[in-house]
Gaussian input, Z-matrix of N, CA and C with variables (Angstrom, degrees):
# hf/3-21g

backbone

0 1
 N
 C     1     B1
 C     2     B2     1     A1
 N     3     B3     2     A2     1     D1
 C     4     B4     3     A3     2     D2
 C     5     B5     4     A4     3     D3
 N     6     B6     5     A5     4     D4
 C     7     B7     6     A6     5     D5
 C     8     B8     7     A7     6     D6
 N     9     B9     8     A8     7     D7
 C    10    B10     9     A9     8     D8
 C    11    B11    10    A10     9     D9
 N    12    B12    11    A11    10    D10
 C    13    B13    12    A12    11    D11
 C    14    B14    13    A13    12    D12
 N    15    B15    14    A14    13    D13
 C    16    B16    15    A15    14    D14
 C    17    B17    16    A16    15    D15
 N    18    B18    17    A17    16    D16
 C    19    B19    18    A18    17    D17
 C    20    B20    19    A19    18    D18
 N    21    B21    20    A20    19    D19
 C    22    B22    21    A21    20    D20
 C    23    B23    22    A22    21    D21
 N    24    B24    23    A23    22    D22
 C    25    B25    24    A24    23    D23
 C    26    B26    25    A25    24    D24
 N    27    B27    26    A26    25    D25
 C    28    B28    27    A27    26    D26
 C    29    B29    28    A28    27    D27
 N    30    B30    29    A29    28    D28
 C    31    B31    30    A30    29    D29
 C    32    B32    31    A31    30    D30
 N    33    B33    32    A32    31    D31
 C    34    B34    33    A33    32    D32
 C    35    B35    34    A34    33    D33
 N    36    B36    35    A35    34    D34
 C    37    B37    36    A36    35    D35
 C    38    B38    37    A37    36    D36
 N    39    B39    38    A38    37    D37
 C    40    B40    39    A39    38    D38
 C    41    B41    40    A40    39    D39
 N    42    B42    41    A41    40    D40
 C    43    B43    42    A42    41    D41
 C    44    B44    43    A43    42    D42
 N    45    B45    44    A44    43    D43
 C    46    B46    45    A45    44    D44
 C    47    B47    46    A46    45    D45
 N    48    B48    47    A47    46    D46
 C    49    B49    48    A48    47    D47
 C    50    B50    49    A49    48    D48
 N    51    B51    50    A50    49    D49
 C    52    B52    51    A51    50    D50
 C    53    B53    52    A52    51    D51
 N    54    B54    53    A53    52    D52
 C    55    B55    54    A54    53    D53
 C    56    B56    55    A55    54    D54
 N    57    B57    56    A56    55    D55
 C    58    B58    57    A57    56    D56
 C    59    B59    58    A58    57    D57
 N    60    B60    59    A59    58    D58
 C    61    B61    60    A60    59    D59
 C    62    B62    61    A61    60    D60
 N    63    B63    62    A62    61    D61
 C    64    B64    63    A63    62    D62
 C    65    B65    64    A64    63    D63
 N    66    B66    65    A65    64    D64
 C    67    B67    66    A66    65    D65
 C    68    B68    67    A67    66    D66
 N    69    B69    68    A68    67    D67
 C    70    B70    69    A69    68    D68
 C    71    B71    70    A70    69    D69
 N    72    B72    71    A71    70    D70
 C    73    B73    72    A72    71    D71
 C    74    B74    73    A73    72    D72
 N    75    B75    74    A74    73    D73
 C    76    B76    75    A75    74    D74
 C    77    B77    76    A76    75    D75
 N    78    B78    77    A77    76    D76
 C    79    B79    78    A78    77    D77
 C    80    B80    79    A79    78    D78
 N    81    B81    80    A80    79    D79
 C    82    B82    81    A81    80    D80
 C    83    B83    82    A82    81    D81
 N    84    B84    83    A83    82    D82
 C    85    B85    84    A84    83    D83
 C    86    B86    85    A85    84    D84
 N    87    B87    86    A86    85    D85
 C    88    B88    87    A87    86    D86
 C    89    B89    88    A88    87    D87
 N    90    B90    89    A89    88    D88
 C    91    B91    90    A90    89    D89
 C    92    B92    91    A91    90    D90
 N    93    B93    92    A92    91    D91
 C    94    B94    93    A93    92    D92
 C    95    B95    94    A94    93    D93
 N    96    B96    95    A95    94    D94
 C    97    B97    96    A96    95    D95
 C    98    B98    97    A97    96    D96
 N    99    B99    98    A98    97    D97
 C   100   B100    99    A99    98    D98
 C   101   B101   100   A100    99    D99
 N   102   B102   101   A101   100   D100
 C   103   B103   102   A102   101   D101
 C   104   B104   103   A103   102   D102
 N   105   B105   104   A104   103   D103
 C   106   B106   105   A105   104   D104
 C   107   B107   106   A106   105   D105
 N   108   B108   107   A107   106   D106
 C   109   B109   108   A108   107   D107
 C   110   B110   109   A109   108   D108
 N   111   B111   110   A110   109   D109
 C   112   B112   111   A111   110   D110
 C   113   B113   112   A112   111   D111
 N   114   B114   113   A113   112   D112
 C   115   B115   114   A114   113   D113
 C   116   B116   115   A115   114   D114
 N   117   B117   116   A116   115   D115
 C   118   B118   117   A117   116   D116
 C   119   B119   118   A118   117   D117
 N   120   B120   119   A119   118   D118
 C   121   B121   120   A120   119   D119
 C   122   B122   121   A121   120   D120
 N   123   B123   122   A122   121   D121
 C   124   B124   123   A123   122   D122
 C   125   B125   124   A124   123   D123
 N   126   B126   125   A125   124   D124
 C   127   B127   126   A126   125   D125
 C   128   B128   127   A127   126   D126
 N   129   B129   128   A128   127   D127
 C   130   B130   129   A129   128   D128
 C   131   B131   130   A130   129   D129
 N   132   B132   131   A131   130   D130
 C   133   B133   132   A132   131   D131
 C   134   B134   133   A133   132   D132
 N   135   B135   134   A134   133   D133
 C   136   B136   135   A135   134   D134
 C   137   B137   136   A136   135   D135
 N   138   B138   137   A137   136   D136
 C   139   B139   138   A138   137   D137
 C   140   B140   139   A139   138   D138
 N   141   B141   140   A140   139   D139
 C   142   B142   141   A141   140   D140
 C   143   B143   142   A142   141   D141
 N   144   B144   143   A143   142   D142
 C   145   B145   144   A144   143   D143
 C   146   B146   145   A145   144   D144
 N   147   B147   146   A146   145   D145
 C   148   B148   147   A147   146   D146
 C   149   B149   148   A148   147   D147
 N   150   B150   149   A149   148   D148
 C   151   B151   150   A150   149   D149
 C   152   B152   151   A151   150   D150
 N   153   B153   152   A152   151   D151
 C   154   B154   153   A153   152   D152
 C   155   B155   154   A154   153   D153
 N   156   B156   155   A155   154   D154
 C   157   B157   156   A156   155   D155
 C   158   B158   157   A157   156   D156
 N   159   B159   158   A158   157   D157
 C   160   B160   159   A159   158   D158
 C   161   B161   160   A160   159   D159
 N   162   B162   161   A161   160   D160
 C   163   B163   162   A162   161   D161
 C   164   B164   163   A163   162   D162
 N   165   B165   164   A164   163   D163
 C   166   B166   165   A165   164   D164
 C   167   B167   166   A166   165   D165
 N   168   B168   167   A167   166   D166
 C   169   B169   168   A168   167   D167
 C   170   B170   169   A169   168   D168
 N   171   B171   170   A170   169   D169
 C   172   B172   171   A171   170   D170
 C   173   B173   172   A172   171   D171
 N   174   B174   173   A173   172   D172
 C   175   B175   174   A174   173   D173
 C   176   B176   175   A175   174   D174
 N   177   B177   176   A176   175   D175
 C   178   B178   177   A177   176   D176
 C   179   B179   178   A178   177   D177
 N   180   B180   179   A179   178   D178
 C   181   B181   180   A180   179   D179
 C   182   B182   181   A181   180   D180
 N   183   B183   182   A182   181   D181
 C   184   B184   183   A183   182   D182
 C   185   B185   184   A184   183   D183
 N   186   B186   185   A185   184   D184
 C   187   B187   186   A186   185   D185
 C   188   B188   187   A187   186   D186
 N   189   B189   188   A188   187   D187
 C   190   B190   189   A189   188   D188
 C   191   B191   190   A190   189   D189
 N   192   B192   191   A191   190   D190
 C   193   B193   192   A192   191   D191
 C   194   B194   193   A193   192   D192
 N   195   B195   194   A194   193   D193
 C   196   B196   195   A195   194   D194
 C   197   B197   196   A196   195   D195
 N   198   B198   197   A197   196   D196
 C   199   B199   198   A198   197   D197
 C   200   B200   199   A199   198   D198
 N   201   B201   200   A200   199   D199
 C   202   B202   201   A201   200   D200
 C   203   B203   202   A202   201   D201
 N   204   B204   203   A203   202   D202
 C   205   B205   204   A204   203   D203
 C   206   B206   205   A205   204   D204
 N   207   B207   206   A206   205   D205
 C   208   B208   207   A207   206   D206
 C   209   B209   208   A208   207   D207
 N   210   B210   209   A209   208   D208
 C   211   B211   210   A210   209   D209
 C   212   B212   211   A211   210   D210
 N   213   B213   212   A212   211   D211
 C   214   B214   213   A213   212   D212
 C   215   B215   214   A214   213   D213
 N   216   B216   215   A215   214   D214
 C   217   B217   216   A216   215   D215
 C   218   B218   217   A217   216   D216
 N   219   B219   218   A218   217   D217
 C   220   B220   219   A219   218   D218
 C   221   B221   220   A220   219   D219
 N   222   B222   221   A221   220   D220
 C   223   B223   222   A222   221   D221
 C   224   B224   223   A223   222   D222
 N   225   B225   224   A224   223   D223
 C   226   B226   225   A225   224   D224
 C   227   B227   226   A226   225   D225
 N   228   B228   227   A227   226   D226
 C   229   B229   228   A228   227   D227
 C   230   B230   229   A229   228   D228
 N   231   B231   230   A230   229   D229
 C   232   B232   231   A231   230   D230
 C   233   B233   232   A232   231   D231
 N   234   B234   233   A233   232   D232
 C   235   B235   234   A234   233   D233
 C   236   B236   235   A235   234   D234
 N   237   B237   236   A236   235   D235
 C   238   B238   237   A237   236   D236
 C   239   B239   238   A238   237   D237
 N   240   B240   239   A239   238   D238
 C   241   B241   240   A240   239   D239
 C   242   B242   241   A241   240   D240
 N   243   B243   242   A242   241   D241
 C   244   B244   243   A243   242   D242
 C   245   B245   244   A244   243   D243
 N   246   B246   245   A245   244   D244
 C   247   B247   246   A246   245   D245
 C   248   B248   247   A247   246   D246
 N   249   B249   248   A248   247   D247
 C   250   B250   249   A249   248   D248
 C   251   B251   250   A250   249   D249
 N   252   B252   251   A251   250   D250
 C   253   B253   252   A252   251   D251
 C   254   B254   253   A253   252   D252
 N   255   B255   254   A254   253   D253
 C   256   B256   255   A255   254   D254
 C   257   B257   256   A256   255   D255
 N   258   B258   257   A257   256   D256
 C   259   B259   258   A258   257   D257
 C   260   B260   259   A259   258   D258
 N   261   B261   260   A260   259   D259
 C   262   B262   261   A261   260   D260
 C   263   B263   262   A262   261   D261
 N   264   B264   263   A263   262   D262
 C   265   B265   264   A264   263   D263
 C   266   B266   265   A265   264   D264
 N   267   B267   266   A266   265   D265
 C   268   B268   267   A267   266   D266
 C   269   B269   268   A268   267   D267
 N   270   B270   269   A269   268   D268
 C   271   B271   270   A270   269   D269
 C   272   B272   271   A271   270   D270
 N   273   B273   272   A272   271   D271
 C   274   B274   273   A273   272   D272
 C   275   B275   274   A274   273   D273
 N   276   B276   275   A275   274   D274
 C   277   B277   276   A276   275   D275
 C   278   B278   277   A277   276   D276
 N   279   B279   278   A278   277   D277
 C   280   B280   279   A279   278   D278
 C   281   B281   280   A280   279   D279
 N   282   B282   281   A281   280   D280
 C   283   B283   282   A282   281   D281
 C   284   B284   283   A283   282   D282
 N   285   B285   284   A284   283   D283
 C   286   B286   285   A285   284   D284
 C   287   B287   286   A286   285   D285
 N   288   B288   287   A287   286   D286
 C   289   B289   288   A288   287   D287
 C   290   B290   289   A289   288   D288
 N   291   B291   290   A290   289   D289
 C   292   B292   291   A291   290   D290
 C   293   B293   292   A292   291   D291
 N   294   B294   293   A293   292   D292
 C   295   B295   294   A294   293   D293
 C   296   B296   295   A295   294   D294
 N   297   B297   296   A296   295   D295
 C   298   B298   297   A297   296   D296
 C   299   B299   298   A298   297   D297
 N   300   B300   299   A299   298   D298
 C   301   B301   300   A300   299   D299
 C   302   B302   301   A301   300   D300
 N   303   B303   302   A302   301   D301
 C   304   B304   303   A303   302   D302
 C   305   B305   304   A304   303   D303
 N   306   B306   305   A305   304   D304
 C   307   B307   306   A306   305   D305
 C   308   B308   307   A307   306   D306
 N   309   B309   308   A308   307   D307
 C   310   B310   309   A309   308   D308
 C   311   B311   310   A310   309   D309
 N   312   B312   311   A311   310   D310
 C   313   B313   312   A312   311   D311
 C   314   B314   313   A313   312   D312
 N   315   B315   314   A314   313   D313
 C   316   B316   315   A315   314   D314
 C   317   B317   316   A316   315   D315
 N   318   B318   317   A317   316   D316
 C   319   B319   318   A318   317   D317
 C   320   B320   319   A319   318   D318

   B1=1.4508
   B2=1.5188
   B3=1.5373
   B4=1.0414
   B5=1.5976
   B6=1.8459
   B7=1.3537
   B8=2.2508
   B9=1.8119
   B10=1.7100
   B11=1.3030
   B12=1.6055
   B13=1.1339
   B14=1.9227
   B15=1.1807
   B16=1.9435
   B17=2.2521
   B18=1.3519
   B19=2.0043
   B20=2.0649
   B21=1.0824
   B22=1.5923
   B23=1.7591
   B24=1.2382
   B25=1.6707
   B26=1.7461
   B27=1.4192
   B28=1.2866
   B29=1.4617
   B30=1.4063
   B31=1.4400
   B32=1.9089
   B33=1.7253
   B34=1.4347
   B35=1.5094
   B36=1.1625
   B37=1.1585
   B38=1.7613
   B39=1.2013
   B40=1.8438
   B41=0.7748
   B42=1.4665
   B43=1.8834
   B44=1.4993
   B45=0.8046
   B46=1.7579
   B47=1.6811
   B48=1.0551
   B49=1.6525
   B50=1.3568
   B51=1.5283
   B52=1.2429
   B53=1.2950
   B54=1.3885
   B55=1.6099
   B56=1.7833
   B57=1.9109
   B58=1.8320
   B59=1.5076
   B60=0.9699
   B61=1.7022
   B62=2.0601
   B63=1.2170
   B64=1.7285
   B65=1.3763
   B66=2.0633
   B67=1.4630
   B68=1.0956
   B69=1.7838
   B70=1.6421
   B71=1.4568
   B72=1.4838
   B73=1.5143
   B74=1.2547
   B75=1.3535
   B76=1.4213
   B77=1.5823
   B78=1.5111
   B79=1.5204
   B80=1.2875
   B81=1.6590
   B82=1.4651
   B83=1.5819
   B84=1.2568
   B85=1.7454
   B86=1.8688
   B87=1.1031
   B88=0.8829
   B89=2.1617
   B90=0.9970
   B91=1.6028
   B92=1.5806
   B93=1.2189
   B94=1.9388
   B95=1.6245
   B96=0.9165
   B97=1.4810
   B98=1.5661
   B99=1.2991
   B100=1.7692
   B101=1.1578
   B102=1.6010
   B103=1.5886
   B104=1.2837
   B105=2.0586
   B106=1.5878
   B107=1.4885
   B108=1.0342
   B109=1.6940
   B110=1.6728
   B111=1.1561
   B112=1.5724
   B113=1.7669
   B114=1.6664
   B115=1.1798
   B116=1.4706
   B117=1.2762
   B118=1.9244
   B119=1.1753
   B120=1.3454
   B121=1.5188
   B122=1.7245
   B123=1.3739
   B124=1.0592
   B125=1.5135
   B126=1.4085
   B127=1.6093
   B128=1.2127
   B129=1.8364
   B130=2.1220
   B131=1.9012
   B132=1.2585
   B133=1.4684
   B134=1.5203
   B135=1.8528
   B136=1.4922
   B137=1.6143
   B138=1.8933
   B139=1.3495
   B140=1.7454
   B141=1.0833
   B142=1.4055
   B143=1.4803
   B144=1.7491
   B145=1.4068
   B146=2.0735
   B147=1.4438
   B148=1.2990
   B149=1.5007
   B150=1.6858
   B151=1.3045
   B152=1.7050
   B153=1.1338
   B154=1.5489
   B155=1.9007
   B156=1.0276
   B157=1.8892
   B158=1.4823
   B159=0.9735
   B160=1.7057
   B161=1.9235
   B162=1.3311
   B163=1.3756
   B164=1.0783
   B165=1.9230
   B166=1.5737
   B167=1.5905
   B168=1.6513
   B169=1.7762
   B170=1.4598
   B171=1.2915
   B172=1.6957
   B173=1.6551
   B174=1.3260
   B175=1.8699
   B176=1.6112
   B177=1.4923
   B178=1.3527
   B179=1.1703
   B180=1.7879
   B181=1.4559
   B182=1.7883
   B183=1.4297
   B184=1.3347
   B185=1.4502
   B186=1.8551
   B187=1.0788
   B188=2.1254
   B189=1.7725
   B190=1.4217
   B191=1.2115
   B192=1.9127
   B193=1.7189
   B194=1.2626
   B195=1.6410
   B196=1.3958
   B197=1.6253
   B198=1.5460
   B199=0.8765
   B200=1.8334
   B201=1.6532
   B202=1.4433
   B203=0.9012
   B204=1.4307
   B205=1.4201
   B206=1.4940
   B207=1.3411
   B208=1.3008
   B209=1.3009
   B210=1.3635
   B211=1.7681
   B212=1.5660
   B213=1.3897
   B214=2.0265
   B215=1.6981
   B216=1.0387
   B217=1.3454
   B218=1.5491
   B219=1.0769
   B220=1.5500
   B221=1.6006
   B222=0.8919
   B223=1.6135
   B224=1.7286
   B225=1.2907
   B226=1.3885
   B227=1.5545
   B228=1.3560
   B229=1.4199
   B230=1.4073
   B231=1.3422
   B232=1.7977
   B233=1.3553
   B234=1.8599
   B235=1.5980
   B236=1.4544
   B237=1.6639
   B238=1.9148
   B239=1.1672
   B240=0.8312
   B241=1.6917
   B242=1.6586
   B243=1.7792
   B244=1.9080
   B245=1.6232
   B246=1.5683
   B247=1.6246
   B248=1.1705
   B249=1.4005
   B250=1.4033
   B251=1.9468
   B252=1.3265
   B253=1.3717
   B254=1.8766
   B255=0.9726
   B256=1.4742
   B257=1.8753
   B258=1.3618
   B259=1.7417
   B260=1.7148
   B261=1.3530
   B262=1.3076
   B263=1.7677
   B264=1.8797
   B265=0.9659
   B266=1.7726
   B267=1.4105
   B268=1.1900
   B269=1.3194
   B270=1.3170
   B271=1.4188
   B272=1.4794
   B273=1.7587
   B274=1.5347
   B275=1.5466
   B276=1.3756
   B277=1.7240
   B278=1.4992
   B279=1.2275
   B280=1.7249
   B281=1.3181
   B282=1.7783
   B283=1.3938
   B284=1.2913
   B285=1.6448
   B286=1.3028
   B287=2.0321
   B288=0.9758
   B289=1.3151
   B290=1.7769
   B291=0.8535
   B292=1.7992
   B293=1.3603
   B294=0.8721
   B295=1.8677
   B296=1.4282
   B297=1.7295
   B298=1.4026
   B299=1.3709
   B300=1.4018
   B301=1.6588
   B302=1.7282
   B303=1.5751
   B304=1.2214
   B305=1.6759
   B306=1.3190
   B307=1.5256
   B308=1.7659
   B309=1.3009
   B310=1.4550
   B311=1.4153
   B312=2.1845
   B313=1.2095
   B314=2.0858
   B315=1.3066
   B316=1.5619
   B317=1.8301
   B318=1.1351
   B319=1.7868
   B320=1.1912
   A1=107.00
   A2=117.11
   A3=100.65
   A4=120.26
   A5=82.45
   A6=106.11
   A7=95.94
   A8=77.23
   A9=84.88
   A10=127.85
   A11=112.72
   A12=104.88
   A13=109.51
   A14=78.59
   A15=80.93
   A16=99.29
   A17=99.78
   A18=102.54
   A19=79.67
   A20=126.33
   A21=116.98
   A22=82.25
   A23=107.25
   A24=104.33
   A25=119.81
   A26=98.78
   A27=108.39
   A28=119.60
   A29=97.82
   A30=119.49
   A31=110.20
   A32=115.29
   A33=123.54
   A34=65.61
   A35=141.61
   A36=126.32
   A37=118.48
   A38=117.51
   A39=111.96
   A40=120.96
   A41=119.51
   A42=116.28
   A43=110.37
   A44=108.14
   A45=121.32
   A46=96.15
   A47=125.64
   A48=124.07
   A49=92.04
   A50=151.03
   A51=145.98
   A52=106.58
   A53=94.82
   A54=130.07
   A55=96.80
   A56=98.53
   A57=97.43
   A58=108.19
   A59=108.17
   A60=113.61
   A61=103.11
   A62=83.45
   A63=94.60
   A64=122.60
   A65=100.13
   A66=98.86
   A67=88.14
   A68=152.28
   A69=162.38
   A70=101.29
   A71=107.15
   A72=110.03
   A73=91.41
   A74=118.94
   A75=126.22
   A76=93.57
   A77=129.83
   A78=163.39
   A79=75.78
   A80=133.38
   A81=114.74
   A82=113.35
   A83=111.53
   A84=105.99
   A85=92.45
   A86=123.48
   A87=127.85
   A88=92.67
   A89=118.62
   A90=116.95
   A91=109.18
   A92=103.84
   A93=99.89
   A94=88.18
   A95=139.14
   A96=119.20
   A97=104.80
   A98=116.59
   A99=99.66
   A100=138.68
   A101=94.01
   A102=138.55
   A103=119.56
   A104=111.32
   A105=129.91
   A106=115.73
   A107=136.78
   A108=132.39
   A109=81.74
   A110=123.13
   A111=127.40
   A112=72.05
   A113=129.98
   A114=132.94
   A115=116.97
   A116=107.52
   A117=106.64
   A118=113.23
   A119=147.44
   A120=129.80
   A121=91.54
   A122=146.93
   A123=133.21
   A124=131.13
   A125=94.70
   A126=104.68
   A127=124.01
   A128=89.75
   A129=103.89
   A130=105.05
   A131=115.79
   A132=102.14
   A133=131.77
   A134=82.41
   A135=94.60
   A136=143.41
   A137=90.92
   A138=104.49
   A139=112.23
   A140=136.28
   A141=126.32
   A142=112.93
   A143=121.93
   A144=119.65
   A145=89.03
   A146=120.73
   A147=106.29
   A148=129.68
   A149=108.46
   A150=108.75
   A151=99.87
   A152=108.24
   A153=103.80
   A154=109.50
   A155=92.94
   A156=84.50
   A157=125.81
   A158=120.69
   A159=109.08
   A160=112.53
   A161=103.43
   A162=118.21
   A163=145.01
   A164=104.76
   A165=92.35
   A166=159.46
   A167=92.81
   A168=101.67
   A169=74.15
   A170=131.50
   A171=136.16
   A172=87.67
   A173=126.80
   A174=109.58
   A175=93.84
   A176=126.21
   A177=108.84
   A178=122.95
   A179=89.75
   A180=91.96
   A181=116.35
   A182=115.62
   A183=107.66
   A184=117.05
   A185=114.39
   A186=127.62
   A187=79.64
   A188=98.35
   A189=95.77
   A190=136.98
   A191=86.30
   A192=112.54
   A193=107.09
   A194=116.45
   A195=104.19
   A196=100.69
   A197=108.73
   A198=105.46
   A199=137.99
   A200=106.73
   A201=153.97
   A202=129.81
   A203=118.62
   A204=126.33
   A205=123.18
   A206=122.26
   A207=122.90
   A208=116.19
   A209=112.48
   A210=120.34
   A211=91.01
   A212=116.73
   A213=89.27
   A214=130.63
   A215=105.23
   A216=108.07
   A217=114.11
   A218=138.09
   A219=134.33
   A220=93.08
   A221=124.06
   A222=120.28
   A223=96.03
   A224=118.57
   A225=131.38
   A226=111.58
   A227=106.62
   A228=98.66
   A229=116.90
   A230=115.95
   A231=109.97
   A232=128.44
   A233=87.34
   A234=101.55
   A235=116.23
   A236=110.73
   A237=120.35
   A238=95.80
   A239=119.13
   A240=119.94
   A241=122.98
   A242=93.11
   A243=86.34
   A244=122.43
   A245=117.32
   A246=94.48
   A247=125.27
   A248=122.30
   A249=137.02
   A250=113.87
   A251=108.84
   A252=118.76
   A253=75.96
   A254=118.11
   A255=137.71
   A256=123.27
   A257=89.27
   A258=103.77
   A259=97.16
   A260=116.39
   A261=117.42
   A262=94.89
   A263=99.58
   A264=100.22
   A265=121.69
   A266=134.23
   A267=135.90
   A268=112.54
   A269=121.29
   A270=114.00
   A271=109.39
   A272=101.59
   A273=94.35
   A274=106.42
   A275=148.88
   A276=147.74
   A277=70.00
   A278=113.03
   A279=115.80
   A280=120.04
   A281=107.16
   A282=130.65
   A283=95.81
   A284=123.83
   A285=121.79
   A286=106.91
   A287=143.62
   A288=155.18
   A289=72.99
   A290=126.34
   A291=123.20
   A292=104.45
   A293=120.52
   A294=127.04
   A295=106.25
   A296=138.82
   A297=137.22
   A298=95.55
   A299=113.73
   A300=108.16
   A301=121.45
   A302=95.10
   A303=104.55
   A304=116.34
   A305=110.44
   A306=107.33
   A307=123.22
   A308=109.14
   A309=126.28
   A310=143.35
   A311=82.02
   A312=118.58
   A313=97.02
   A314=111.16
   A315=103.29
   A316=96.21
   A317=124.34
   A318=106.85
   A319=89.81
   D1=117.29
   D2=-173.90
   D3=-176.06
   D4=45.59
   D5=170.41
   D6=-168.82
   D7=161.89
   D8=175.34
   D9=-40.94
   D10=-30.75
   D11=-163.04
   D12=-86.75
   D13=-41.14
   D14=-168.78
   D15=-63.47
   D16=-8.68
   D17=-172.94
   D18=-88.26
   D19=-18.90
   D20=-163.13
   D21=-94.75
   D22=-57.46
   D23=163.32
   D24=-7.62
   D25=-75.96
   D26=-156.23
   D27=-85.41
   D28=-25.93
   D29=179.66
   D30=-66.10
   D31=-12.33
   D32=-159.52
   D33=-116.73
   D34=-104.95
   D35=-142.60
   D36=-48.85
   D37=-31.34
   D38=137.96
   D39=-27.02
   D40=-65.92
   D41=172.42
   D42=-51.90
   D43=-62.27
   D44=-167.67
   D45=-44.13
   D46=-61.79
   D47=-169.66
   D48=-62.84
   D49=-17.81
   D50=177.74
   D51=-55.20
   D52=-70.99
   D53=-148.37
   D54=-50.51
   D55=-49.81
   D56=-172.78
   D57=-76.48
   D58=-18.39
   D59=-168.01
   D60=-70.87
   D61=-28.87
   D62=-171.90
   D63=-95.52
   D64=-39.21
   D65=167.06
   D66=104.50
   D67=12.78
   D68=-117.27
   D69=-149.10
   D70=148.57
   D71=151.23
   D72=-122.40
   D73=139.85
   D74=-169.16
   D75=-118.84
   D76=142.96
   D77=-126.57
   D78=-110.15
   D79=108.45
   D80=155.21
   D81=-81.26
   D82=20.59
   D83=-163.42
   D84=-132.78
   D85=0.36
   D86=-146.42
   D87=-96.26
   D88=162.72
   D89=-179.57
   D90=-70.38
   D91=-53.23
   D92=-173.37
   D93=-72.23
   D94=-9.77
   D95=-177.96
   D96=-97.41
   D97=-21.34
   D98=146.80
   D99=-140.02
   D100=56.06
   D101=159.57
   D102=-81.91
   D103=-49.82
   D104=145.42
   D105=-48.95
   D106=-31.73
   D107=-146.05
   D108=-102.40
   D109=-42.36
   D110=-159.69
   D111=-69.62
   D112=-90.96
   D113=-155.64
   D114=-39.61
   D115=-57.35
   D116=167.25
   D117=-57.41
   D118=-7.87
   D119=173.00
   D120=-91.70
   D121=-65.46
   D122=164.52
   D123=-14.46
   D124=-57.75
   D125=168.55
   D126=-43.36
   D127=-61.43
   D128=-176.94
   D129=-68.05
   D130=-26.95
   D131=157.50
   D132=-23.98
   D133=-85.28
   D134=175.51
   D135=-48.79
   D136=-37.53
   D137=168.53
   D138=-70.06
   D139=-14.17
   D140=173.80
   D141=-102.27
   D142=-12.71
   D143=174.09
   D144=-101.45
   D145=40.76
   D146=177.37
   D147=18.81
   D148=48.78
   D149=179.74
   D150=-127.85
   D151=80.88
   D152=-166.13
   D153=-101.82
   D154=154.51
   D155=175.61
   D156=-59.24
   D157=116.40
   D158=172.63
   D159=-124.74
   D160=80.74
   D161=168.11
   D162=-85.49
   D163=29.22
   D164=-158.76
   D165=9.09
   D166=77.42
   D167=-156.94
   D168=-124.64
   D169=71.24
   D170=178.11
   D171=-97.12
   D172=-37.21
   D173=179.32
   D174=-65.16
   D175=-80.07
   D176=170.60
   D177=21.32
   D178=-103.44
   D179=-158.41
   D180=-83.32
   D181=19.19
   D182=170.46
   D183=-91.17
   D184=-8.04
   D185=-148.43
   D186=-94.46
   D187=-53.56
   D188=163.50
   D189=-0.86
   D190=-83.87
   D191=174.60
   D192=-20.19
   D193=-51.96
   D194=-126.57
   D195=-107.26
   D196=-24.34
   D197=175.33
   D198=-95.49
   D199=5.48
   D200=159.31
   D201=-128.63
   D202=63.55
   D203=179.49
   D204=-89.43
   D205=8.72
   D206=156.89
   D207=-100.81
   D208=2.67
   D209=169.15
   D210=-97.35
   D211=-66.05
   D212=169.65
   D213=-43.52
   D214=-54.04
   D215=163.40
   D216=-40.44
   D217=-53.61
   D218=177.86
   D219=-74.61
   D220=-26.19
   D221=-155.76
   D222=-80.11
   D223=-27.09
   D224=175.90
   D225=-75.94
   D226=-50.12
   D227=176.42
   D228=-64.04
   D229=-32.80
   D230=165.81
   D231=-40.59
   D232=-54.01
   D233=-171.81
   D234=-54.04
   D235=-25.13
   D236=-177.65
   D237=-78.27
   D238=-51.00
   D239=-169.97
   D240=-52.85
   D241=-61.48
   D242=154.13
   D243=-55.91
   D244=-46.18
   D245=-178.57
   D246=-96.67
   D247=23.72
   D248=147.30
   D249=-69.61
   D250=-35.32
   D251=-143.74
   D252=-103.37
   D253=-82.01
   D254=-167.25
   D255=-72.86
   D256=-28.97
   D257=170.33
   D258=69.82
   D259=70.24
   D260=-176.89
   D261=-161.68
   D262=157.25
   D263=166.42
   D264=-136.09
   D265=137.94
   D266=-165.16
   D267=-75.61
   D268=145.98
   D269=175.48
   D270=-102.54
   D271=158.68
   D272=-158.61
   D273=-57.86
   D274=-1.05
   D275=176.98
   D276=-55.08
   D277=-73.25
   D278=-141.86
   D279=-44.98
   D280=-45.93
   D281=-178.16
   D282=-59.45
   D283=-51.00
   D284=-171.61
   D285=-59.28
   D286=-20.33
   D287=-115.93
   D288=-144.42
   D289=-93.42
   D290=-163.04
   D291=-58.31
   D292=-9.83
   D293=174.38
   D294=-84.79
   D295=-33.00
   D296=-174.61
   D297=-87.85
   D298=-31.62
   D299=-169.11
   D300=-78.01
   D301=-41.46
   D302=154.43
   D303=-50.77
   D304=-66.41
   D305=176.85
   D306=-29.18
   D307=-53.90
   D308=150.94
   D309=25.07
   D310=-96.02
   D311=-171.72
   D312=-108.41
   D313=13.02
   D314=171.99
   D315=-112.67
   D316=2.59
   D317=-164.17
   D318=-106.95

């Protein structure tokens, strides 16, 4: 990945696994919808220059899990999708990080 277009790429099919996972049409014009697009291109940065956050916030985001588990649940299907697509894997900061953003752009 390693230009605008294929990060606008990935960042729509991000949306897209949202949208079915939720049952949503999500506002592409809308502010939290490119409030997410600003945060997922940051994200997909880091994850392809392998500089990803690792802050041990594992109570965090297990507390997450449990208490948004259809934002983990989508948050999982992302995670296949990038290391199907890209051959990489997120660390839970990250998961924790696509899980608030998601949260976001679904309320």
């Amino acid at each position: 990945m390693n230009d605008a277009t294929e990060y606008d790429t990935c960042i729509e099919k991000m949306t897209e696994i949202v949208e079915e996972h939720f049952q949503i049409q999500i506002e592409r014009e809308s502010f939290n919808y490119h409030r997410f697009t600003m945060h997922m291109r940051y994200f997909l940065k880091r994850l392809i220059e392998g500089e990803q956050f690792i802050d041990k916030n594992t109570e965090l985001l297990e507390w997450i899990r449990r208490e948004y588990m259809e934002i983990d649940l989508c948050t999982k299907k992302i995670e296949e999708y990038l290391r199907e697509q890209y051959h990489t894997v997120c660390t839970d900061e990250e998961v924790l990080y696509i899980m608030v953003h998601i949260n976001r752009i679904c309320v």
